[in-house]
N, CA, C and O atoms as a printed pandas DataFrame, in Angstrom:
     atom_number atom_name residue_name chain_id  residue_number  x_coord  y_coord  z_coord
0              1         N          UNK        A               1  133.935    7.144 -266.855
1              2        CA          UNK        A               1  134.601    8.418 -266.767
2              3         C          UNK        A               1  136.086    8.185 -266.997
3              4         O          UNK        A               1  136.804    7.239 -266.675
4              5         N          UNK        A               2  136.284    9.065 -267.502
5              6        CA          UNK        A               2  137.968    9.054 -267.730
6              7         C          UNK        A               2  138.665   10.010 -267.364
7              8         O          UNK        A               2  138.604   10.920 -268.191
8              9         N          UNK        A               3  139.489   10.301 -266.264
9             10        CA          UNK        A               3  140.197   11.129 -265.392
10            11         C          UNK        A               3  141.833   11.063 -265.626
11            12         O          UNK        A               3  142.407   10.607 -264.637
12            13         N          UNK        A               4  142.479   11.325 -266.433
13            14        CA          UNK        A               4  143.421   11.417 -266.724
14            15         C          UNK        A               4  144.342   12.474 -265.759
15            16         O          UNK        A               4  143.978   13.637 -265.583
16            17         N          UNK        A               5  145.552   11.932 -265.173
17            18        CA          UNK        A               5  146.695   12.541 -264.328
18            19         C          UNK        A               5  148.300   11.653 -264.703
19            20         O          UNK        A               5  148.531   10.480 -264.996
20            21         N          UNK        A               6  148.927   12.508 -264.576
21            22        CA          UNK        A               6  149.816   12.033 -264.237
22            23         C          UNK        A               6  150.727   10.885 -263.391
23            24         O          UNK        A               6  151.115   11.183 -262.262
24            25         N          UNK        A               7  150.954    9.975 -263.790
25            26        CA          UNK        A               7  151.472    8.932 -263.314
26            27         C          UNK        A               7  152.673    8.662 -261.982
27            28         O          UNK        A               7  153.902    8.710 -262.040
28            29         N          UNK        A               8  151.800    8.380 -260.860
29            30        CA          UNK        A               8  153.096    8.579 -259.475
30            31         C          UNK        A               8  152.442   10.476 -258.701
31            32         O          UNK        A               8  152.723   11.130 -257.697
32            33         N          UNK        A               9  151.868   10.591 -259.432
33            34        CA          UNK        A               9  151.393   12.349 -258.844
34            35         C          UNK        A               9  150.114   12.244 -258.544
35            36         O          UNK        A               9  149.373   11.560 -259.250
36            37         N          UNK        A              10  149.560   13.053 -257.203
37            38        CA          UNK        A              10  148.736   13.310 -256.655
38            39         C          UNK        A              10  147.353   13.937 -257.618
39            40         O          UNK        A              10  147.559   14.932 -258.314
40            41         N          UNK        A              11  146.152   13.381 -257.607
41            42        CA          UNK        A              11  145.422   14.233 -258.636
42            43         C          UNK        A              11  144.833   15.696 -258.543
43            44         O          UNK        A              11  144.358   16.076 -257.472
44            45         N          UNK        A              12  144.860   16.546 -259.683
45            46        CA          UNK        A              12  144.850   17.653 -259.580
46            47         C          UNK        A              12  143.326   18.041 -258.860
47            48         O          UNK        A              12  142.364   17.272 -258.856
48            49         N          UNK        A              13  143.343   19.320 -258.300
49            50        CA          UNK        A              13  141.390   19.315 -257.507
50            51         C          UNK        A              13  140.682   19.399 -258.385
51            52         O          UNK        A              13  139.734   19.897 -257.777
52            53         N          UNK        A              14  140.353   19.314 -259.367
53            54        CA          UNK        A              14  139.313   19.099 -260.175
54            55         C          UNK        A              14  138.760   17.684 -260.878
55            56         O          UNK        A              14  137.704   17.395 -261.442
56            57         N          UNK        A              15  139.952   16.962 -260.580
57            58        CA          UNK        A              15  139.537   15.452 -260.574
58            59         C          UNK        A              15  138.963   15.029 -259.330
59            60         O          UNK        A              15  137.944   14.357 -259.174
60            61         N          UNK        A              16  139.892   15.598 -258.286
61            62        CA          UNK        A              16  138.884   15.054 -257.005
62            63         C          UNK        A              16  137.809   14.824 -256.765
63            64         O          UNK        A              16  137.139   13.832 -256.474
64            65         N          UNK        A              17  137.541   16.788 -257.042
65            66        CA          UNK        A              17  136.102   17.378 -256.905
66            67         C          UNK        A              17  135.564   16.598 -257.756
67            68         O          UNK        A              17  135.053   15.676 -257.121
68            69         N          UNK        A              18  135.350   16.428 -259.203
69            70        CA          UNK        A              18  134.278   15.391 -260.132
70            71         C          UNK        A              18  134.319   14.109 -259.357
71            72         O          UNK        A              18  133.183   13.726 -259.074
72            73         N          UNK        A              19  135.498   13.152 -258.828
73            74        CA          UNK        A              19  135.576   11.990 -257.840
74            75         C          UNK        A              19  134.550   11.730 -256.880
75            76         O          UNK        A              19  133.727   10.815 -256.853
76            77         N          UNK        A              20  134.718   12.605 -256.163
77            78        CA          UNK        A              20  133.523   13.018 -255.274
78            79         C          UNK        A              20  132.742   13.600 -255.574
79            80         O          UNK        A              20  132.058   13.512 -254.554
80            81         N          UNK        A              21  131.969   14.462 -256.480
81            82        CA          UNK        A              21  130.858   14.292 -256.978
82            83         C          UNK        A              21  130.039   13.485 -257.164
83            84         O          UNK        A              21  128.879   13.543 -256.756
84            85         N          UNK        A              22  130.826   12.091 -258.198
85            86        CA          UNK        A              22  130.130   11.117 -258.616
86            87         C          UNK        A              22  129.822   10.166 -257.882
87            88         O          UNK        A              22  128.794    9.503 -258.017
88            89         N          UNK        A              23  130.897    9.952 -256.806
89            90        CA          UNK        A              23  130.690    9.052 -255.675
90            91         C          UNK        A              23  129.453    9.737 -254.848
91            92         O          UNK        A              23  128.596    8.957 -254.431
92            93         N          UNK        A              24  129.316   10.918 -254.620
93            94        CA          UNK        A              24  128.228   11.113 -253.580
94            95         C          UNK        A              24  126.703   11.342 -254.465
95            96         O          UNK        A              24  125.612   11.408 -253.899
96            97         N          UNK        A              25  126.911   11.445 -256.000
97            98        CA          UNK        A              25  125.700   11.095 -256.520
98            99         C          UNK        A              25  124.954    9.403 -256.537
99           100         O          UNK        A              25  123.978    8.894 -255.984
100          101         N          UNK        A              26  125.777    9.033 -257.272
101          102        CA          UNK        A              26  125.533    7.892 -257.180
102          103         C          UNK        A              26  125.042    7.119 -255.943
103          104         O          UNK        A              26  123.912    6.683 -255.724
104          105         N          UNK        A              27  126.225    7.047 -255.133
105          106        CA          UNK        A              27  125.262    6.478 -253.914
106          107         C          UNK        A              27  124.353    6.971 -253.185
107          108         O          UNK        A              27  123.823    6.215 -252.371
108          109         N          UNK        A              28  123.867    8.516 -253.275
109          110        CA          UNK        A              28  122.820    9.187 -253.191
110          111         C          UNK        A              28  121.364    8.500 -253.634
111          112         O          UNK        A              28  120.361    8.276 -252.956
112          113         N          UNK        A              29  121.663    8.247 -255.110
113          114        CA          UNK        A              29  120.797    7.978 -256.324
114          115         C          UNK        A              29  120.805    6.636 -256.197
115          116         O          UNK        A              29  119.812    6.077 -256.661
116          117         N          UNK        A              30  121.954    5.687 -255.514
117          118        CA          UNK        A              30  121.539    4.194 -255.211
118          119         C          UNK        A              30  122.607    3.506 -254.035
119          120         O          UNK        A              30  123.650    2.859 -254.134
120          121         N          UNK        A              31  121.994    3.869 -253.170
121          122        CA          UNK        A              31  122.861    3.255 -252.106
122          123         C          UNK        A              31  123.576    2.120 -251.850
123          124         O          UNK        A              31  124.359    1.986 -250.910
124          125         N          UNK        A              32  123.262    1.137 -252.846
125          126        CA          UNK        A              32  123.712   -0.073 -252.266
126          127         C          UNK        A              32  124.386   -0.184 -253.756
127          128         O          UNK        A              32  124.410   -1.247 -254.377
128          129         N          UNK        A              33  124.905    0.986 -254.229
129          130        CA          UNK        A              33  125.751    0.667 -255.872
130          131         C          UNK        A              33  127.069    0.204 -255.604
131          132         O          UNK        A              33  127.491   -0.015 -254.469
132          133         N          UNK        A              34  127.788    0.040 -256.774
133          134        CA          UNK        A              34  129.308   -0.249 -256.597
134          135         C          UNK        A              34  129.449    0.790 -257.567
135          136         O          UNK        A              34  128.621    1.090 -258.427
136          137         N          UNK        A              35  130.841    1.449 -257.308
137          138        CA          UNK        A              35  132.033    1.820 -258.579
138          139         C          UNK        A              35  133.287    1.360 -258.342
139          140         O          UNK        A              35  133.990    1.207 -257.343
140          141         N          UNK        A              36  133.385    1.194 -259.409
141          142        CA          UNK        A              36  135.009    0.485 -259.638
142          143         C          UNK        A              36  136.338    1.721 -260.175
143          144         O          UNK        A              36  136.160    2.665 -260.944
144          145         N          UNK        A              37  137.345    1.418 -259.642
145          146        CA          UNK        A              37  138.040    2.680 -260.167
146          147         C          UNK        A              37  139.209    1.541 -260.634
147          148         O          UNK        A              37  139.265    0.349 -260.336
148          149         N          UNK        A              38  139.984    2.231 -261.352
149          150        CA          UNK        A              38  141.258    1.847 -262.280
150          151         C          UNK        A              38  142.353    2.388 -262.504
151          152         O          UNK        A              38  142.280    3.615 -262.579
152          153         N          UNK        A              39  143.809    1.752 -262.706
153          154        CA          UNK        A              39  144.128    2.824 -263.319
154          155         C          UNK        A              39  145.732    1.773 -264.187
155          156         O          UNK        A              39  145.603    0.550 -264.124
156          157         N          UNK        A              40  146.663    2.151 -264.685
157          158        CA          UNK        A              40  147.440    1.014 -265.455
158          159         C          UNK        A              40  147.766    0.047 -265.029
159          160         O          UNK        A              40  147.541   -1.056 -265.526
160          161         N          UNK        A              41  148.473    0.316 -263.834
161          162        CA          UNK        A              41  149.390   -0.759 -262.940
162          163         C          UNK        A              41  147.983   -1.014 -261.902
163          164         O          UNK        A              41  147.352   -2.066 -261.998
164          165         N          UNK        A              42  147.633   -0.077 -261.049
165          166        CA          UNK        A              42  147.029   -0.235 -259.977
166          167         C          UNK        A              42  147.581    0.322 -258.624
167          168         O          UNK        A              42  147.221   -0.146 -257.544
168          169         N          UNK        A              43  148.237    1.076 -258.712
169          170        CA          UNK        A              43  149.346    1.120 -257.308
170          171         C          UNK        A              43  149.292    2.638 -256.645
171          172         O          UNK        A              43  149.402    2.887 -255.444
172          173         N          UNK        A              44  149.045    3.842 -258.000
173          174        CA          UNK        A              44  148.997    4.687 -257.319
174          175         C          UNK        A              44  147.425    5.732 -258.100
175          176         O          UNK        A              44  146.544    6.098 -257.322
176          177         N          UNK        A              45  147.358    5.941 -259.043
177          178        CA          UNK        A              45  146.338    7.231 -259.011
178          179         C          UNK        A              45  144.856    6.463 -258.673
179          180         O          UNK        A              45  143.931    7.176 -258.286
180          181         N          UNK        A              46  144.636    4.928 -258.833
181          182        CA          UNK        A              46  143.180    4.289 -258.707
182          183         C          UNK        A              46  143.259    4.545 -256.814
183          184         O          UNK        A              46  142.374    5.185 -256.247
184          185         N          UNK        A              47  144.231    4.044 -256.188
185          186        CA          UNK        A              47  144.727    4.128 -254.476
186          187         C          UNK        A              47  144.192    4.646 -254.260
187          188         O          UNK        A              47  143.050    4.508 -253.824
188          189         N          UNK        A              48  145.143    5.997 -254.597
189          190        CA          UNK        A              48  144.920    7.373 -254.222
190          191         C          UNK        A              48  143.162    8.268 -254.427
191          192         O          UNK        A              48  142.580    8.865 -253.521
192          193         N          UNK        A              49  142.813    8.148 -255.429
193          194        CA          UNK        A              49  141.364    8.009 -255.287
194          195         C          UNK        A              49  140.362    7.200 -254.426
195          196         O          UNK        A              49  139.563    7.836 -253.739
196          197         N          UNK        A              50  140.350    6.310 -254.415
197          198        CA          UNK        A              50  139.797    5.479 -253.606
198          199         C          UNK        A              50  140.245    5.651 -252.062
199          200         O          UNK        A              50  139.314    5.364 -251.309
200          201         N          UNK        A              51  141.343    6.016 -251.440
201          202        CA          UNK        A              51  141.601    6.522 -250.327
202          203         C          UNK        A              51  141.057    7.989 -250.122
203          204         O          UNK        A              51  140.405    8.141 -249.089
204          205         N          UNK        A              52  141.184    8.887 -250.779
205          206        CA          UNK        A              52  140.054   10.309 -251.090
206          207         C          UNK        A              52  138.809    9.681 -250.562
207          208         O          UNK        A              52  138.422   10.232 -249.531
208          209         N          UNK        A              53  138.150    8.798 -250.924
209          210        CA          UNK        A              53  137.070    8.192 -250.885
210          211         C          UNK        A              53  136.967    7.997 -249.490
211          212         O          UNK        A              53  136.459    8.776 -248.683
212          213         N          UNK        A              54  137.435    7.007 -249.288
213          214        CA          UNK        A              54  137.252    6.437 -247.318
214          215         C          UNK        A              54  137.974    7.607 -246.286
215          216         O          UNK        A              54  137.969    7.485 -245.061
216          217         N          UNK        A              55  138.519    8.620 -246.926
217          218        CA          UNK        A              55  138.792    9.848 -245.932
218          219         C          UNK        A              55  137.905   10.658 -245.849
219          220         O          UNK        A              55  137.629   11.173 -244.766
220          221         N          UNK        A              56  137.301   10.935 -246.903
221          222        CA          UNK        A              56  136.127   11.860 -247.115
222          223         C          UNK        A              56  134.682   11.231 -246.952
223          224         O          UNK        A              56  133.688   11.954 -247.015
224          225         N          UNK        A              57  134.578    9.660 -246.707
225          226        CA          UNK        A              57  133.624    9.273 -245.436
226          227         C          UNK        A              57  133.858    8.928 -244.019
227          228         O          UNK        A              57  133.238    8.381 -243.107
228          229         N          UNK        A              58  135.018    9.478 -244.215
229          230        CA          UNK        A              58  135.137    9.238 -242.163
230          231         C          UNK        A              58  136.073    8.904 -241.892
231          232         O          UNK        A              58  136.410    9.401 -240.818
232          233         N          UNK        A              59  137.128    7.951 -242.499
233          234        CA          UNK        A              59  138.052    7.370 -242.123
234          235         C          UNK        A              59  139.579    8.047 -242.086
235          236         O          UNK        A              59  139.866    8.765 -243.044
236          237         N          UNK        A              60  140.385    7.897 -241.236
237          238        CA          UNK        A              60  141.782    8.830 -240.515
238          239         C          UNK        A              60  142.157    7.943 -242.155
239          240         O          UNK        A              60  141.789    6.868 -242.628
240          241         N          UNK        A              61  143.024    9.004 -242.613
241          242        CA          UNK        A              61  144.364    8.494 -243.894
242          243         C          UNK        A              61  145.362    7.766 -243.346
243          244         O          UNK        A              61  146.055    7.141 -244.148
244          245         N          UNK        A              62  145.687    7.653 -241.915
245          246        CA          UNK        A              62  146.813    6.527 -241.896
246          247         C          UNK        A              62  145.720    4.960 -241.730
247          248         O          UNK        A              62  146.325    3.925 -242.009
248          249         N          UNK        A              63  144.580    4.828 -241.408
249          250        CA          UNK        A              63  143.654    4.076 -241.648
250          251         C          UNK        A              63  143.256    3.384 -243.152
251          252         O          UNK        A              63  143.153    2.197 -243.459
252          253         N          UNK        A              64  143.098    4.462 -243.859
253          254        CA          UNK        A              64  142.767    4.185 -245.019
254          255         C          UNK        A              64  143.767    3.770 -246.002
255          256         O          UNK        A              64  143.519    2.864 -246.797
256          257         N          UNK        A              65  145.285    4.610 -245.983
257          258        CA          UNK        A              65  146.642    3.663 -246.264
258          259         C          UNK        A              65  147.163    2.663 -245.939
259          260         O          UNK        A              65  147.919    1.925 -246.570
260          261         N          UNK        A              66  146.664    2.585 -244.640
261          262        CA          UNK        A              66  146.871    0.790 -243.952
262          263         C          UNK        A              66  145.606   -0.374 -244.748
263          264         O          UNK        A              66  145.878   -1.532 -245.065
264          265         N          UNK        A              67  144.349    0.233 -244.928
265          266        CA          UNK        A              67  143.802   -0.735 -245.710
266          267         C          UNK        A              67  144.036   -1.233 -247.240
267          268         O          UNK        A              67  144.033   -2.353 -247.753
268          269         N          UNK        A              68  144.194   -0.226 -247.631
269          270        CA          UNK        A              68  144.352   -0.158 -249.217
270          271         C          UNK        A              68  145.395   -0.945 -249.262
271          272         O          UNK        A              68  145.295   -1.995 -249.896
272          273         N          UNK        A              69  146.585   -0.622 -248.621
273          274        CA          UNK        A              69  147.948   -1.572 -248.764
274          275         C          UNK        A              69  147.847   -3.161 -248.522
275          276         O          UNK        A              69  148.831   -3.886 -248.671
276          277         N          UNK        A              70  146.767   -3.578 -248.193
277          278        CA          UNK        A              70  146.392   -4.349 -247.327
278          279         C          UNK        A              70  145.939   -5.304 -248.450
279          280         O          UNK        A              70  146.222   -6.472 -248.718
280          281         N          UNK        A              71  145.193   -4.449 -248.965
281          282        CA          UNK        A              71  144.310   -5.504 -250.507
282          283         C          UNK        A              71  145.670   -5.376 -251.701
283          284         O          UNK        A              71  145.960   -6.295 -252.467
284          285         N          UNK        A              72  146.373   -4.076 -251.651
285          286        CA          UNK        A              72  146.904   -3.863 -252.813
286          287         C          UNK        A              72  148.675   -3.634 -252.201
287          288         O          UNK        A              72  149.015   -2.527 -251.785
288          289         N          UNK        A              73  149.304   -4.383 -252.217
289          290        CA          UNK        A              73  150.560   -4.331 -251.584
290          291         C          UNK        A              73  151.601   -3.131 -253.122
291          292         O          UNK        A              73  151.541   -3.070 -254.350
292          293         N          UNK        A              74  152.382   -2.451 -252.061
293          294        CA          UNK        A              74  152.787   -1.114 -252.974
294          295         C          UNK        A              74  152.235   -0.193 -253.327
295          296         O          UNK        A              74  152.842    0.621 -254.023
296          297         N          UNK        A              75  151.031   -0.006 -253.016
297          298        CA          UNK        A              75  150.303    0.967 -253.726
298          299         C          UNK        A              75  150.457    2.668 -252.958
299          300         O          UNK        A              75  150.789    2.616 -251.774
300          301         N          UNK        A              76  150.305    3.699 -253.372
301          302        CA          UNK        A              76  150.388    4.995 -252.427
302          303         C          UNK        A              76  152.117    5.189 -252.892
303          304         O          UNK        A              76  152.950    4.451 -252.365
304          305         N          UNK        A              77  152.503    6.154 -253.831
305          306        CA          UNK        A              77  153.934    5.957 -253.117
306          307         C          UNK        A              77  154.400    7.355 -252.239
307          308         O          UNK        A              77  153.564    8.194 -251.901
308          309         N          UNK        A              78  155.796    7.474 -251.935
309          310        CA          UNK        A              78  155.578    8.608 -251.042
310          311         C          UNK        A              78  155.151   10.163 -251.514
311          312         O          UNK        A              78  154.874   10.932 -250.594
312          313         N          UNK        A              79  155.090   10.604 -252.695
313          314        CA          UNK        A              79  154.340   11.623 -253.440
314          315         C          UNK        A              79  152.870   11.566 -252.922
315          316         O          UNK        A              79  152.491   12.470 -252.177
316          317         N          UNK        A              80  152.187   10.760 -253.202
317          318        CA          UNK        A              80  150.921   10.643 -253.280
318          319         C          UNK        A              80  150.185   10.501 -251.276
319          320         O          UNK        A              80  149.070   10.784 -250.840
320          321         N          UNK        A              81  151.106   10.098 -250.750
321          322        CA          UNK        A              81  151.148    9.470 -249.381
322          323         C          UNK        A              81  151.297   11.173 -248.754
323          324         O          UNK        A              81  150.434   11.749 -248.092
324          325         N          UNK        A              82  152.829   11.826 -249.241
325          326        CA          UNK        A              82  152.427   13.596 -248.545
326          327         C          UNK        A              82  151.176   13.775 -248.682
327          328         O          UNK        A              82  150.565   13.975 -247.633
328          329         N          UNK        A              83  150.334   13.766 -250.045
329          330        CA          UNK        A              83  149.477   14.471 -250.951
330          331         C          UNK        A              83  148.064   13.603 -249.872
331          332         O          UNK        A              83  147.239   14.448 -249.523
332          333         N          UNK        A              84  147.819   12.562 -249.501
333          334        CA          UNK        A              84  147.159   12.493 -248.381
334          335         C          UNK        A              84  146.954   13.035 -246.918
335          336         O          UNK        A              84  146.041   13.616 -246.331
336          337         N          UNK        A              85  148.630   12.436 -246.484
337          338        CA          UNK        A              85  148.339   13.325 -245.208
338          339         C          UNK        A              85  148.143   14.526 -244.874
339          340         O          UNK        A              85  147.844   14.907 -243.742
340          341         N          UNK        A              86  148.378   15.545 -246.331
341          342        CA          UNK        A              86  148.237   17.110 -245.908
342          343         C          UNK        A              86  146.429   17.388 -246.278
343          344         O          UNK        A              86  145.742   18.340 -245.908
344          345         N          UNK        A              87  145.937   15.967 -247.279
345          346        CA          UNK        A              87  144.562   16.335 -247.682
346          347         C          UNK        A              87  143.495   16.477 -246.139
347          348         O          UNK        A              87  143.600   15.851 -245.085
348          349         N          UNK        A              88  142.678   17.354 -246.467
349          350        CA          UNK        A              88  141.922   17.891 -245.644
350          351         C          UNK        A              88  140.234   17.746 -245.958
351          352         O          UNK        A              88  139.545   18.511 -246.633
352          353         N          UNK        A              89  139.878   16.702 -245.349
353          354        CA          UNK        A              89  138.528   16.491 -245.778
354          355         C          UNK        A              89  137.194   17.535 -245.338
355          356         O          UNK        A              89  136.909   18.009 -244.238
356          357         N          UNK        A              90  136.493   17.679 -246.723
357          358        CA          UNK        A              90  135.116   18.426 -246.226
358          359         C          UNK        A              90  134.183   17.382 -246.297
359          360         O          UNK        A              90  133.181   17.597 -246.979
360          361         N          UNK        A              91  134.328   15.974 -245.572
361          362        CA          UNK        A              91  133.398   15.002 -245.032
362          363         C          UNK        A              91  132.156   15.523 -246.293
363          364         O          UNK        A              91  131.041   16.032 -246.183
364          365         N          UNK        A              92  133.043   15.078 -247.553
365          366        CA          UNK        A              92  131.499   14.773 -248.802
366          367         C          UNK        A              92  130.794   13.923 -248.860
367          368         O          UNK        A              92  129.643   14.029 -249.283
368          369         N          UNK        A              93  131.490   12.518 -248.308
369          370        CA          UNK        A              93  130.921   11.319 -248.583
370          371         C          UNK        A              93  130.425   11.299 -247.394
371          372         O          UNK        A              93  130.621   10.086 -247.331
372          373         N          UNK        A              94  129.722   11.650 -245.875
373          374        CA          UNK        A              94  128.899   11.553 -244.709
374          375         C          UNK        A              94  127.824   11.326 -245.291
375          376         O          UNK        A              94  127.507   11.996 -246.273
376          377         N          UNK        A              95  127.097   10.409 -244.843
377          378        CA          UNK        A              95  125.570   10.423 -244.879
378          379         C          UNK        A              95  124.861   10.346 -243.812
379          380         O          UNK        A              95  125.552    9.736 -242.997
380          381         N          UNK        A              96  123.636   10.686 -243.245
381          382        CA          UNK        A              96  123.055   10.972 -242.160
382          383         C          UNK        A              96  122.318    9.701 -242.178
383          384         O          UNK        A              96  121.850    9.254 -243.225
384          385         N          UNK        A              97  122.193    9.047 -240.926
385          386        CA          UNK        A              97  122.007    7.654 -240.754
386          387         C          UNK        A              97  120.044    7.650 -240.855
387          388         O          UNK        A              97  119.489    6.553 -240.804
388          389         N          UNK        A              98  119.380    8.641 -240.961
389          390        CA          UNK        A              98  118.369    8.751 -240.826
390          391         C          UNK        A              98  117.861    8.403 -242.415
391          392         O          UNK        A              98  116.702    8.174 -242.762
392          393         N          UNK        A              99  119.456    8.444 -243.543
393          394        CA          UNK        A              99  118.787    8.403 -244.906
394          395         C          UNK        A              99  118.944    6.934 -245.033
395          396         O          UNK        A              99  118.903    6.396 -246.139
396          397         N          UNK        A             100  119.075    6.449 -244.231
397          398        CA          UNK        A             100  119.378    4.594 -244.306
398          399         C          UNK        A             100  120.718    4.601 -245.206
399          400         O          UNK        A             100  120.700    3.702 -246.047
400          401         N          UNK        A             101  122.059    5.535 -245.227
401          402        CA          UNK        A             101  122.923    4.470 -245.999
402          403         C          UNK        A             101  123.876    4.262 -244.698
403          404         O          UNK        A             101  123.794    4.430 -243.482
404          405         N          UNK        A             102  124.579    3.919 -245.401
405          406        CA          UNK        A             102  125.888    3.134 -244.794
406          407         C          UNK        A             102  127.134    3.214 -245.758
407          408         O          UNK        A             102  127.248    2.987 -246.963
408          409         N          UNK        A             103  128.087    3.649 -244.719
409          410        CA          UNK        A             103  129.659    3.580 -245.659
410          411         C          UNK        A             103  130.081    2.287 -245.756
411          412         O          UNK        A             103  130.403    1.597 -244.789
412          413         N          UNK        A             104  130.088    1.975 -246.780
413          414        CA          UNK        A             104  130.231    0.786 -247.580
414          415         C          UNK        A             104  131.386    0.990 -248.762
415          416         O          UNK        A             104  131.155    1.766 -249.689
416          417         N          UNK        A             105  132.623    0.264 -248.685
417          418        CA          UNK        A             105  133.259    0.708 -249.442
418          419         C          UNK        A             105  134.263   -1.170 -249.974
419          420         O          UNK        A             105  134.763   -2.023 -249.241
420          421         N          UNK        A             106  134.147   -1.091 -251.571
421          422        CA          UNK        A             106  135.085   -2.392 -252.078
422          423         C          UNK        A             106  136.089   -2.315 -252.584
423          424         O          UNK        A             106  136.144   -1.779 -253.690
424          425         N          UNK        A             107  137.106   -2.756 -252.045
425          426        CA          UNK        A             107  138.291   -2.296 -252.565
426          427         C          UNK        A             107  139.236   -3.154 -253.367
427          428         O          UNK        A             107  139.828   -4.132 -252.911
428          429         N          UNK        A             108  139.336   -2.649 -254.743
429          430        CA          UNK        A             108  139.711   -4.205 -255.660
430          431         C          UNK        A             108  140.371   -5.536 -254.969
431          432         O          UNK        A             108  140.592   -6.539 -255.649
């Protein structure tokens, strides 16, 4: 997939929404998959997705900015970092433990 945004800027909701789409198909359709996300440098729109990701399975955004930074030093800058803490999750990525998955998440 190719999701094109603006560089240093928060992605627009219709990238999200397809983001999370594909993430909750896929591991729907195979639980124990990987996706890999990308992006030039690495620092802010691949982050920033991938933090969408672990907020919208459960995890607090100052959690999920503390990890990401963690694997990826610089990444999030403060644009993208508002554009988290005001994001408001509708818990897409939950799965009900009765379907056997597990939040499982790799972070480059």
């Amino acid at each position: 997939m190719d999701w094109p945004f603006d560089d240093g800027a928060p992605p627009p909701s219709k990238i999200v929404d397809d983001w999370l789409n594909l993430l909750k198909t896929k591991f729907c359709e195979d639980p124990g998959s990987c996706v890999a996300v990308h992006c030039v440098a690495g620092l802010g729109r691949a982050p920033v997705l991938v933090a969408l990701a672990l907020i919208e399975s459960g995890m607090k955004y100052e959690d999920a900015i503390q990890f990401i930074r963690q694997k990826r030093r610089g990444a999030i800058n403060s644009k993208q970092l508002t554009y988290l803490e005001k994001y408001r999750p509708k818990q897409r990525l939950r799965f009900k433990d009765h379907q056997n998955h597990k939040n499982k998440c790799c972070i480059m």
